[in-house]
N, C-alpha and C positions, 0 to 999 in steps of 0.2 A: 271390239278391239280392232279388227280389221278394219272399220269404219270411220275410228277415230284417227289410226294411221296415214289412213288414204288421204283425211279433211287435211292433213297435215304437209303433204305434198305441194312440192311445185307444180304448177302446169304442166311444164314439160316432161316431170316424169305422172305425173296423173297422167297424160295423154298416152305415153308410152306404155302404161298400165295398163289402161280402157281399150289398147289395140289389140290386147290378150281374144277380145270375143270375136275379131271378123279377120286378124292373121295370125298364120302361124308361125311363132317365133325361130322355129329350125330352118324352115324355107322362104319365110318372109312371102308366103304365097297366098291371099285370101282365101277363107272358106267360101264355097258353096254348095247349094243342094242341101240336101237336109243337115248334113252339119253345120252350115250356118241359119237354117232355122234352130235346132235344139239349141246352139250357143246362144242365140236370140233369146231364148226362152231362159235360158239358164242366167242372161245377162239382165233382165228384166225382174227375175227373180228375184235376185241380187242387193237392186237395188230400188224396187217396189217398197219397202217400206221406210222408204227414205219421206221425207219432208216434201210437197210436190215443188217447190224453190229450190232443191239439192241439183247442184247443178250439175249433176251426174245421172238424175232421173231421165232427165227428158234425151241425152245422147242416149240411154238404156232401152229407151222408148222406138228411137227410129235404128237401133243393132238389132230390136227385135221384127218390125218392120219389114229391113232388108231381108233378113231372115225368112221371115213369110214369104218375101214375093220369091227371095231365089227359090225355095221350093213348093213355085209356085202357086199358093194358098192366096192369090191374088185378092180376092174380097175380104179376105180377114187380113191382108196386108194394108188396105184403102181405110181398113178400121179403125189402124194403127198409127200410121203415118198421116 
């Protein structure tokens, strides 16, 4: 349901959507440190079972990424990205 939603979107609010994993909507301040790794993980989650052509995958891929390197997990960020 959520998914078929989402396909249904404009860009610009897909984008505004997909900013939900790396700011925070009350401060408009990015995550970092481990909160933006678990959103990372939580965001890759998300949308890991998508199609690898979904083109929400592959942005899901490097939120989880930045994720890793901000808290630091550097080698498994080089994985990733």
């Amino acid at each position: 349901c959520d998914e078929a939603e989402e396909n249904n979107l404009d860009i610009k609010a897909k984008t505004e959507r997909f900013r939900r994993w790396d700011t925070c909507s009350l401060c408009e301040q990015r995550y970092h440190g481990v909160v933006s790794c678990a959103l990372g993980w939580a965001c890759w989650k998300t949308y890991v079972g998508r199609p690898e052509r979904d083109q929400l995958r592959r942005p899901a891929m490097g939120v989880l990424g930045n994720g890793l390197a901000e808290a630091e997990h550097h080698e498994d960020a080089l994985s990733v990205e």
